[in-house]
N, C-alpha and C positions, 0 to 999 in steps of 0.2 A: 153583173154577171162575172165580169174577172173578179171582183173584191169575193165572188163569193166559191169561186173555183179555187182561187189562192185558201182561203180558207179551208177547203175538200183537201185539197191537195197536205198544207200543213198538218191536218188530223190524221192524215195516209201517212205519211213520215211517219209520228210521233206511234203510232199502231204498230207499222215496222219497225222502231227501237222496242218497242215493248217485246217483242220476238225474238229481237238478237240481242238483248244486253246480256253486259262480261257476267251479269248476277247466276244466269243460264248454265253459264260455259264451269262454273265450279260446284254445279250440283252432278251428283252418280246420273249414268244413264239412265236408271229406269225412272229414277224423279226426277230428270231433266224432262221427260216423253210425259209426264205427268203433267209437270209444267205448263209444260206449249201445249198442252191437249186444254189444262186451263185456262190458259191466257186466246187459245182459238177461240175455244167460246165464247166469252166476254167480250173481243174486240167484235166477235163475225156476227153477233147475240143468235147463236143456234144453240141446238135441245143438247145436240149429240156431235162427240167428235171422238173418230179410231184410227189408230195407225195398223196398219197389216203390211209386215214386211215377207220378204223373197225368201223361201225355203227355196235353195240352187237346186236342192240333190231331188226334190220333188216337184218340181216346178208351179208350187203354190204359194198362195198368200197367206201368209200364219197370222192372226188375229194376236197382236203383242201388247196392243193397252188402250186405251175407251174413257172415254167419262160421259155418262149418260147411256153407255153400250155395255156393261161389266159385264152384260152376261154373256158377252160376245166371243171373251176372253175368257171366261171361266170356263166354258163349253167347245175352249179349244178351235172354234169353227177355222174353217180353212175354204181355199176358194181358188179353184184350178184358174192360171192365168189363160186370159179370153172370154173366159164364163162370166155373167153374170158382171153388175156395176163395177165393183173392185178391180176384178178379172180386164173388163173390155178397159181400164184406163192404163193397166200395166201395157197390154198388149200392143195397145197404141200409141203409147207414150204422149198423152193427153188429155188436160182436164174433159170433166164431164158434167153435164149438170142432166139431175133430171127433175124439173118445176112439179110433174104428179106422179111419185112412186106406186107405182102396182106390182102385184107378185112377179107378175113375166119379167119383170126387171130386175130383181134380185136374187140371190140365193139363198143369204142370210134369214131363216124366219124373225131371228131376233128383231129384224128391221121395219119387219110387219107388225109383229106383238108390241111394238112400242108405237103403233104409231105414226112413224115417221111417213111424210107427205111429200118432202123434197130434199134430194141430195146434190151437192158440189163436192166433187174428189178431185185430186190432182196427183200423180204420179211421184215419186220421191227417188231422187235419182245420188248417185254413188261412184264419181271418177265417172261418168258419163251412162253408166247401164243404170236401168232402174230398177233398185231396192225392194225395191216396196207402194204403198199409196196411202195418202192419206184421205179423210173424207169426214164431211158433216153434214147436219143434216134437221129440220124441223119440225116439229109435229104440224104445224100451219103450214100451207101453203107457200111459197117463196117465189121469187124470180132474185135469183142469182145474179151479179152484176160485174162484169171483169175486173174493178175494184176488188171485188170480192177474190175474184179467182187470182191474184196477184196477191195478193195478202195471202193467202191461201198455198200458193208456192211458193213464198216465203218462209212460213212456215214449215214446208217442207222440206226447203232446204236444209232449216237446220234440223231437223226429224232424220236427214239421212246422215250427216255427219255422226248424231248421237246412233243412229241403227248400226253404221259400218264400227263405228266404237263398242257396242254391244255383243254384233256378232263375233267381232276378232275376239272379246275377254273369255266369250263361252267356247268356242271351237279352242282356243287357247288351254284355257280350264282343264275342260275336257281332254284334251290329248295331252297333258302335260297325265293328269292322274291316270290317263290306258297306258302311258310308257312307265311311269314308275309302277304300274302292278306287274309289267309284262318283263322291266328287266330285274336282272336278280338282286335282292335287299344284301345278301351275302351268298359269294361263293360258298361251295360246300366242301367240306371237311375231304380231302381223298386220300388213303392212303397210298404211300409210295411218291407224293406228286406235290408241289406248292401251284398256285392258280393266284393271277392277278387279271382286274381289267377297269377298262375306263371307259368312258361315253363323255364325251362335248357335243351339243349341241352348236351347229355355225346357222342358225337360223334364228330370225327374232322371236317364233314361237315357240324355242328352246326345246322343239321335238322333230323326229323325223321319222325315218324307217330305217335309220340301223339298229342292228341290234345282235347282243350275243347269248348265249344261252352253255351251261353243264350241265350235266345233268350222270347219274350214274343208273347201270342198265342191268335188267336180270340176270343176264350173260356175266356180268363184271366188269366190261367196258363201262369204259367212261365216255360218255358221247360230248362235242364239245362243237359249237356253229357260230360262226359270223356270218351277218348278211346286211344286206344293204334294197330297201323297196325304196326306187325311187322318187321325188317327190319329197314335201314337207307338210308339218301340219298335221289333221286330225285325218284326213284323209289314207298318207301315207302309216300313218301308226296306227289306225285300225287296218290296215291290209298286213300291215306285218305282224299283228297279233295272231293275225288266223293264219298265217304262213308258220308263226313259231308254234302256234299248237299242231298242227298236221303233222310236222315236220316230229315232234316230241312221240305224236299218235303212230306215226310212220317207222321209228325208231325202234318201238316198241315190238315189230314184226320180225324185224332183221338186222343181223349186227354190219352187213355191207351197204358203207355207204352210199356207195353208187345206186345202189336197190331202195335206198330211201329216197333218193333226189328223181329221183326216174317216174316213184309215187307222187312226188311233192312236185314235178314237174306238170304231171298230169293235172294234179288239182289245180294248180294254178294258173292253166290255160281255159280251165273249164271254170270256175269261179270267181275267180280275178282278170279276166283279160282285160291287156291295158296296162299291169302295174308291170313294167319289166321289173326286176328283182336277180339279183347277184348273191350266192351264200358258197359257204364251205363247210361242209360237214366233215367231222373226223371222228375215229372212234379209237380210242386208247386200250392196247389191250390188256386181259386182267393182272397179269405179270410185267405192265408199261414197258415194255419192251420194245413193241411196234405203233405205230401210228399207219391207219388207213383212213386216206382220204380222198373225196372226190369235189370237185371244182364244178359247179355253174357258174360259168363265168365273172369267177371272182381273182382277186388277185391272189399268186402264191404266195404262203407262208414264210418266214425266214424260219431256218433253223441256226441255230450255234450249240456249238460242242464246246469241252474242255481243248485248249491250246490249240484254238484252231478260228479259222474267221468264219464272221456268219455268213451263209449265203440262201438265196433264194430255192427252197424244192423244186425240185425237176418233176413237176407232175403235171398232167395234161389237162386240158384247162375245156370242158365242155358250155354246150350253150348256153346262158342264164335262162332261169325258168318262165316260164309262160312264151316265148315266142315262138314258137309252132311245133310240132313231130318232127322230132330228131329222126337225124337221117342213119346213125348210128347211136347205138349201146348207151350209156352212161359209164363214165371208167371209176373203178377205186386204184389207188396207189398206197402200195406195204412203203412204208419210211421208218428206217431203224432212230431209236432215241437211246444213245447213250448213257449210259450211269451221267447225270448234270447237266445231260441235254438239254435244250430250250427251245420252245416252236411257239415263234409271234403272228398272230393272226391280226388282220387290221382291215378298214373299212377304207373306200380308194380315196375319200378325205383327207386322207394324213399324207397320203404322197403324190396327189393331183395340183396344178397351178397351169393356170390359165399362162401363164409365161414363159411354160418352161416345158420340157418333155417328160411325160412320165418315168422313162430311167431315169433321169437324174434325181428325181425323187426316193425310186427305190434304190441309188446307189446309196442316197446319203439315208435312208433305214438301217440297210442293212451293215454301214460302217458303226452305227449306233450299235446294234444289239449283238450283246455277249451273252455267255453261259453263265450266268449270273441270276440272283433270288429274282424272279419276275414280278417284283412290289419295285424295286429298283431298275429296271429294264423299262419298267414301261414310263415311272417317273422319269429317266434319262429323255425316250422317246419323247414325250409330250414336250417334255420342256426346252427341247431342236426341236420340234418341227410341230407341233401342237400349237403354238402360239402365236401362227402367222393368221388366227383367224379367218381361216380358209374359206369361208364361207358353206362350206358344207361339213355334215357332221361327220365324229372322226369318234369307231369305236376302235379300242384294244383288246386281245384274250390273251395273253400265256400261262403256257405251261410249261415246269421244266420236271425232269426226272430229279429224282432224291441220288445222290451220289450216297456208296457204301458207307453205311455208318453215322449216316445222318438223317434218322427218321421221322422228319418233322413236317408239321402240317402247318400251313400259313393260312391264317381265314381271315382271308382282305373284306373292308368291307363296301360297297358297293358305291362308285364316286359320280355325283353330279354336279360340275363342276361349270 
C-alpha cells in the first residue's frame, strides 16, 4: 500500500510540472489559456475544459476560451455570479463537483447540447479576489476525486496569473487608443496667438484623465480647457471623454465660461457620480485681448507679461464638478493679455509632492515661466519639474499673444512622451 501510494503521489508531482513548466510562462496569453486548457484535459482525461473570467464592471463570468466547449465562447455566453455551476463556485469561492448534470444545474445550454454528465470547477483567484473559474467536465459519468480537484487548482492558479496578464493588456490597449483619439494630434492654427502643450503619463498604464483641449468657436473665441478626472486607467479616460465632449457640446451655446461649467457641472453629477474632476475653461477673445475664465476647482493659471515676473491669476476658484448643487453661481473672470502675454495652464501633477506643500510647488512654476514662445516655456517647465516622475499624470496648455509685428502661427505638434 505505501509502495503504491508513493507511486500515486510521484505521478501527482510530475502532472503538476506538466502545468507549471517555464515552457508555459513564454507563450502569449491567449495560447498559454489554450495550453493549460490542453494539458487539463489529458492529465484529468475529461471531454471538456473552460475558462470564464470576472467581468468587474458587470459582475459576470465571460466565457474567454474552451476546448471541447468552442461554442461557448463563440456565443459569447455569460453567467451572472451566484447563478448557475460557474456562477455558485465564484460566489463561494469553492470547487464544486457535480457527478449528474441536469438542466436545473446549469445555465449554459451549450453544456446540455454536448452532453456533458459531470462537472468539477474550481474558482481562479488574483492577489486573493476571484477572477474568474475554471471547469471541466465528461460525457460519461464521473465521480471526481480531490486528487482531481487539486490538480484542478492548480491549474487555476496559473489560469489566473495568465487572466490578470490579459486583462491588464486589453484595458491597457484600450485606454491608451480612447486618450490618443480624445487628445489633440495637433493644435490648431489661430491667428494672433502661438499654442503649445504636453501630457506625461505618471502611471504604468500610460493613461489617465487629464486632459486638454482648443478648439475655435462661432463667436471667434478661442475656447481653450485643462482638466483633470481622477483616477487612472480605462476607467478614468472614458469619463473624461465624455466630460470633453459635453463640455465642447456646452461651448457651443454660450461664450461664458461660467455658463459652460455650471452645464457641465450638472451633467456630471447626473451621469458620472463618483468621478470628482477638476477643469478650467477659458475663452480668448476674437481680438485676444481678454481672457475669461472660470475655475472648478482646478488650479490657477500663471500669466507672464513682457519685463515683468510671472505670477499666479487672481481668479476664484469654484467647486470641482460633480460633487453636489452649488450653493452659489459659477463665476467667470475678464484677465487682460498683453501684446506677448503668456497664460500656463497645468494639471496638479506638475506641482504636487507627497513631501512638500503645494506653494512650494507653485512658487517654483511660476519662477520658471516667462513671456516667451510657449514651445520653449513649456520645454523649460517639463524639464524642472516634469522629471521627478511624480507619479501622476502632468498635462501643459499655453498660449501667448503675438507681440506687434510678429504674425506668426506655431503648430506644435502633439507630445506623448
Amino acid at each position: 500500500m505505501a509502495v503504491w501510494r508513493g507511486v500515486r503521489n510521484t505521478e501527482r508531482l510530475r502532472r503538476l510540472e506538466a502545468l507549471t513548466d517555464a515552457a508555459l510562462s513564454r507563450l502569449d496569453v491567449s495560447d498559454l489559456l489554450d495550453e493549460l486548457l490542453d494539458r487539463v484535459r489529458d492529465l484529468l482525461d475529461v471531454d471538456t475544459a473552460a475558462i470564464l473570467l470576472l467581468d468587474e464592471h458587470s459582475g459576470q463570468l465571460v466565457a474567454t476560451a474552451a476546448k471541447g466547449l468552442e461554442d461557448e465562447v463563440r456565443r459569447g455566453f455569460r453567467a451572472p455570479v451566484g447563478r448557475g455551476f460557474a456562477g455558485s463556485i465564484a460566489a463561494s469561492r469553492q470547487p464544486r463537483v457535480l457527478a449528474d448534470v441536469t438542466p436545473a444545474d446549469v445555465l449554459n445550454p451549450v453544456l446540455i447540447e454536448k452532453g456533458i454528465r459531470s462537472l468539477l470547477g474550481v474558482p481562479i483567484f488574483a492577489a486573493g479576489e476571484v477572477v474568474g473559474v475554471l471547469h471541466v467536465g465528461t460525457t460519461a459519468q464521473r465521480r471526481f476525486t480531490d486528487d482531481d480537484i487539486l490538480l484542478l487548482q492548480a491549474a487555476a492558479d496559473r489560469a489566473g496569473v495568465a487572466g490578470q496578464v490579459r486583462s491588464r493588456k486589453l484595458e491597457q490597449a484600450a485606454a491608451v487608443a480612447l486618450q490618443r483619439s480624445l487628445l489633440p494630434n495637433r493644435l490648431p492654427s489661430v491667428p494672433g496667438v502661438s499654442l503649445a502643450a504636453r501630457y506625461v503619463p505618471g502611471h504604468e498604464f500610460g493613461v489617465g484623465g487629464d486632459w486638454y483641449d482648443v478648439f475655435t468657436l462661432p463667436s471667434g473665441h478661442l475656447g481653450m480647457v485643462i482638466g483633470d478626472v481622477s483616477g487612472h486607467g480605462l476607467a478614468s479616460a472614458v469619463v473624461m471623454g465624455r466630460v470633453r465632449s459635453a463640455l465642447r457640446a456646452y461651448a457651443l451655446t454660450t461664450d461664458d465660461p461660467a455658463e459652460v461649467m455650471t452645464l457641465l457641472d450638472r451633467k456630471v453629477r447626473h451621469f458620472e457620480a463618483g468621478a470628482l474632476t477638476t477643469a478650467l475653461y477659458a475663452t480668448l477673445s476674437p481680438d485676444r485681448t481678454v481672457m475669461t475664465v472660470s475655475s472648478a476647482g482646478h488650479l490657477p493659471p500663471v500669466l507672464a507679461v513682457p519685463e515683468s515676473c510671472a505670477r499666479l491669476a487672481q481668479i476664484p476658484v469654484d467647486p470641482p464638478l460633480g460633487i453636489g448643487r452649488a450653493r452659489r453661481p459659477r463665476r467667470s473672470t475678464s484677465v487682460d493679455l498683453p501684446e506677448g502675454g503668456l497664460m500656463l495652464c497645468y494639471t496638479d501633477g506638475l506641482v504636487e509632492r507627497r513631501d512638500a506643500p503645494i506653494d512650494d510647488g507653485l512658487d517654483a512654476l511660476t519662477a520658471l515661466v516667462t513671456a516667451d514662445d510657449p514651445e520653449q516655456v513649456c520645454t523649460t517647465v517639463m524639464a524642472s519639474l516634469g522629471s521627478d516622475q511624480p507619479g501622476d499624470d502632468v498635462a501643459l496648455l499655453a498660449v501667448q499673444r503675438h507681440a506687434a509685428g510678429t504674425p506668426r502661427v506655431r503648430r506644435n505638434p502633439f507630445e506623448w512622451a
